[in-house]
C-alpha positions in Angstrom: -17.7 5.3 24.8 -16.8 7.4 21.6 -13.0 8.6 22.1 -11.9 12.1 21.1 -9.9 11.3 18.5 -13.4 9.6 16.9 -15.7 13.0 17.6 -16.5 14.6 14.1 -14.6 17.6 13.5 -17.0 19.6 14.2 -16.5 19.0 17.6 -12.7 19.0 17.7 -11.4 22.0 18.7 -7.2 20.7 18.3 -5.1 18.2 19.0 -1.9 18.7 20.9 1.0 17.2 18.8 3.7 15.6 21.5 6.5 16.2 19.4 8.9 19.5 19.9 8.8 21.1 16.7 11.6 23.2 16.0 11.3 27.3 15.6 12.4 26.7 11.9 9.9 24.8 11.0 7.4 27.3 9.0 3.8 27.2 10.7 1.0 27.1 10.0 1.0 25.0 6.9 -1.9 23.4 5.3 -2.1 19.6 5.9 -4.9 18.8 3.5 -8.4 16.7 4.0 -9.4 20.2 6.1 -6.9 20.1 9.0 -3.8 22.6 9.8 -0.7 22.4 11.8 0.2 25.5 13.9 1.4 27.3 17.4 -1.0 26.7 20.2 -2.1 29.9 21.2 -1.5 31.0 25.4 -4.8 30.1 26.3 -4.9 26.9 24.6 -1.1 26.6 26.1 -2.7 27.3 29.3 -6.0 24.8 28.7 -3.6 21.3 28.0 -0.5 21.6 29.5 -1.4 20.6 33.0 -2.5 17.3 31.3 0.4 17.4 29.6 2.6 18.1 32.7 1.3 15.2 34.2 2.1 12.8 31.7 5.9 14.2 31.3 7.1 14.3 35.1 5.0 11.5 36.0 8.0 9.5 33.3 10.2 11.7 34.2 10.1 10.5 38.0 10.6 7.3 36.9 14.2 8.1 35.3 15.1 10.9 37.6 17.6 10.1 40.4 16.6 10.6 43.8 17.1 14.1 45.1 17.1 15.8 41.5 15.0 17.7 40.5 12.3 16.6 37.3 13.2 18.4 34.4 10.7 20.5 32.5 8.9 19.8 29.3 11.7 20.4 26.6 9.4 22.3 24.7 9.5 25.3 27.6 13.2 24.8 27.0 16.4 26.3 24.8 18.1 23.2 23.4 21.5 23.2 22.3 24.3 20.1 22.0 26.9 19.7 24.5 29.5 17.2 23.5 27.1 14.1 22.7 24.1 15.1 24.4 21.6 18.2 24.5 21.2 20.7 27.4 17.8 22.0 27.9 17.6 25.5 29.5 13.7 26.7 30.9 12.8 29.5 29.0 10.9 32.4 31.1 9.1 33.4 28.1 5.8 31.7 28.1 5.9 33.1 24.3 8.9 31.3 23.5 7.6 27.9 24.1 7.5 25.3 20.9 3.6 24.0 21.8 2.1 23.3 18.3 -1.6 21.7 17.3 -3.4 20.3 14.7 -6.7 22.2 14.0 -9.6 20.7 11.6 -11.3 23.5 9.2 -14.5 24.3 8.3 -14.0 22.1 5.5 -12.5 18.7 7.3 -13.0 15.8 5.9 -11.1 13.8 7.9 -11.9 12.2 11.7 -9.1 13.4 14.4 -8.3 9.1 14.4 -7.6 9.3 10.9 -5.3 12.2 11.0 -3.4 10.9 14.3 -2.8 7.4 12.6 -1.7 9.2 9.3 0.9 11.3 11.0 2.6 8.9 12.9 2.8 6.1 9.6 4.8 9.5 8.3 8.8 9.9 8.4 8.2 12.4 10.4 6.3 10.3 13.1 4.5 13.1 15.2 2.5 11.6 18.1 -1.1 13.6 18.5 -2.5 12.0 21.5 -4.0 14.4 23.7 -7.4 16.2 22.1 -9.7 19.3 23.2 -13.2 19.1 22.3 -16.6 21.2 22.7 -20.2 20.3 23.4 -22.3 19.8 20.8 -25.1 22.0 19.4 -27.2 22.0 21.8 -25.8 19.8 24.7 -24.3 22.6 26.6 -22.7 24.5 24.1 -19.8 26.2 25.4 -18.1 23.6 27.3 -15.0 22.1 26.8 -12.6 18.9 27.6 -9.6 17.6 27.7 -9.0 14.3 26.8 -7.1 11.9 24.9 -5.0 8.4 25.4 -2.7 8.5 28.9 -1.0 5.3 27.9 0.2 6.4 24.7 1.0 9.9 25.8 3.3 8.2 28.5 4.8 6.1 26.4 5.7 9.5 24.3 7.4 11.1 27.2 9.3 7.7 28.2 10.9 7.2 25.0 14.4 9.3 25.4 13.1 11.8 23.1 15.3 14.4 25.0 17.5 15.6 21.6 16.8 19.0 19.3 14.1 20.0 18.4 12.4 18.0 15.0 12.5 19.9 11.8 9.7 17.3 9.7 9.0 17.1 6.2 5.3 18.3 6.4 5.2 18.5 2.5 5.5 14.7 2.7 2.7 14.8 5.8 0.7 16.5 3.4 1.1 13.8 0.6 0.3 11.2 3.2 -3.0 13.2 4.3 -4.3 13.5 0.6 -3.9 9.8 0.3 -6.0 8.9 3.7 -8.6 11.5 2.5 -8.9 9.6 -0.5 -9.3 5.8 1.4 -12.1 4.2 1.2 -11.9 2.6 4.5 -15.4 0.4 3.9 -13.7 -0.4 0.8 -10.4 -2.1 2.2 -11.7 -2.5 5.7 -8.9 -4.9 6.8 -5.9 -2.2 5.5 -8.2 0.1 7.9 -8.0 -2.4 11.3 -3.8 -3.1 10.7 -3.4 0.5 10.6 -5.8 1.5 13.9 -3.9 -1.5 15.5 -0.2 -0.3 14.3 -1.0 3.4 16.6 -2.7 1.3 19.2 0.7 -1.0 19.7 2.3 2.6 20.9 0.8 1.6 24.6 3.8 -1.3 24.4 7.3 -0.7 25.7 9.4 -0.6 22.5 11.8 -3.1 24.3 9.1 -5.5 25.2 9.3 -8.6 22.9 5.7 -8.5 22.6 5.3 -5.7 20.7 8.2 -6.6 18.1 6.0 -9.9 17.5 3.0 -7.7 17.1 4.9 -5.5 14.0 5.7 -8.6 12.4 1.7 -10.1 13.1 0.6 -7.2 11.3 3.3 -7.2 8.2 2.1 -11.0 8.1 -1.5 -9.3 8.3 -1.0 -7.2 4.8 0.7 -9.4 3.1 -0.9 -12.2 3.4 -4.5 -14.2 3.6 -5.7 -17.4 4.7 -4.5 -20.1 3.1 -6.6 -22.0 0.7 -6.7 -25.8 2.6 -7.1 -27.4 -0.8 -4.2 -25.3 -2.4 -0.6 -26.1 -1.6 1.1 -23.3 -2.9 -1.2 -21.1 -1.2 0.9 -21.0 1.9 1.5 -17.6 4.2 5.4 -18.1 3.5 4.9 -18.8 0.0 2.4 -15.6 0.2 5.0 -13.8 1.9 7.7 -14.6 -0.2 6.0 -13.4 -3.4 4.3 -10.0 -2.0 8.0 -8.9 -0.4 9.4 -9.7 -4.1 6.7 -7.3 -5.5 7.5 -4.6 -2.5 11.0 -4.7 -3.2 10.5 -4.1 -7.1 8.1 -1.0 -6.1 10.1 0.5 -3.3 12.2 3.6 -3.9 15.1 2.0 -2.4 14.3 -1.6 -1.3 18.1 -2.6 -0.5 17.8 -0.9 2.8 15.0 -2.7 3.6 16.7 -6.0 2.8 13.2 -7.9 1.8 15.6 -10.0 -1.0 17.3 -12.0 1.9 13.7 -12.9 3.6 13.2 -14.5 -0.4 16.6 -16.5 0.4 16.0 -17.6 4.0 12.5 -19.2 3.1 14.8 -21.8 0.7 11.5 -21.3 -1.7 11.9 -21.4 -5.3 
């Protein structure tokens, strides 16, 4: 079963970014490798968010007291702060709501996959999950779907993301994009799989153990290859050890990362 993320771009009409982008953030703006970030349009408003409604109350239900009501999508809201939280007021204004999509061009380059996993390794993590796509030519043209990754989605809406609206760095998006345009993924097919598998991990509670053991599996994964039986010094610590030494002298600002005290701990020379 292809996914919609995997159609070619020809087929993709957008893809609904989960995050709520804030009113200052200057749209549309050209993400390179053929795709653009923008406003959804009313009828494309009108076309996802009943998914999208679903996926929200059905986590907010789950955190929402007994005899409350579920609170709406925070991007149909005004957000301010109140002391150390936010308050979210609905807006009436259909036309004031902060919906915003990623659109491939006539000239994309780029699958709907490889944009989605590029966005979230950014800073500014945006989630792109749910996807609308047409027919192809000549399989009853003119359709159109809905579709995308429910786990993932819900894992979006359960995160506690209830806080102002994002402001991201989409010049640094942009770098990001240029770079996955120019992958070769059949030439470095392994960096390819630990990145697929890094988005895929997003169907995990972030509290479950599991997944924290997963992040490390695929740091390990990167870093590291199987070991040479014949070669003592071939070791995955010994591996590990010397490719975090080599991060941390390429890294912008590798003391917040603390990679010298995994060199330490190993008791390696």
């Amino acid at each position: 079963m292809t996914l919609f993320a995997d159609l070619p771009p020809s087929q993709i009409r957008y893809g609904v970014v989960l995050n709520d982008l804030s009113d200052d953030v200057s749209l549309p703006y050209s993400l390179g490798g053929g795709w653009q970030i923008r406003r959804a349009t009313p009828a494309e408003v009108n076309e996802f968010r009943p998914a999208l409604f679903v996926y929200s109350t059905a986590q907010s239900m789950i955190a929402t007291p007994a005899g409350l009501s579920v609170p709406a999508i925070q991007h149909e809201c005004e957000v301010d702060t109140i002391g150390n939280g936010v308050r979210s007021i609905p807006l009436s204004d259909p036309g004031a709501w902060r919906y915003t999509v990623i659109q491939p061009l006539e000239n994309s380059t780029l699958t709907g996959r490889a944009v989605a996993e590029t966005l979230r390794l950014s800073e500014a993590d945006l989630w792109v999950d749910l996807w609308a796509a047409s027919a192809p030519d000549g399989a009853g043209a003119g359709s159109h779907a809905i579709g995308g990754h429910p786990g993932r989605c819900l894992q979006f809406f359960g995160r506690g993301r209830e806080h102002l609206p994002e402001v991201p760095a989409l010049d640094e998006v942009a770098k990001l994009i240029e770079l996955r345009a120019n992958f070769d993924d059949s030439s470095f097919p392994e960096i390819a799989r630990l990145v697929a598998q890094f988005v895929e991990l997003d169907v995990l509670p972030d509290y479950s153990s599991a997944k924290n053991m997963s992040y490390f599996s695929l740091i390990e994964g990167a870093l590291s290859h199987a070991p040479e039986p014949s070669d003592p010094f071939d070791s995955i610590t010994r591996q590990l050890k010397r490719n975090l030494s080599l991060l941390e002298h390429r890294l912008p600002n590798p003391e917040s990362f603390g990679l010298g005290k995994f060199s330490k701990s190993t008791g390696l020379p």
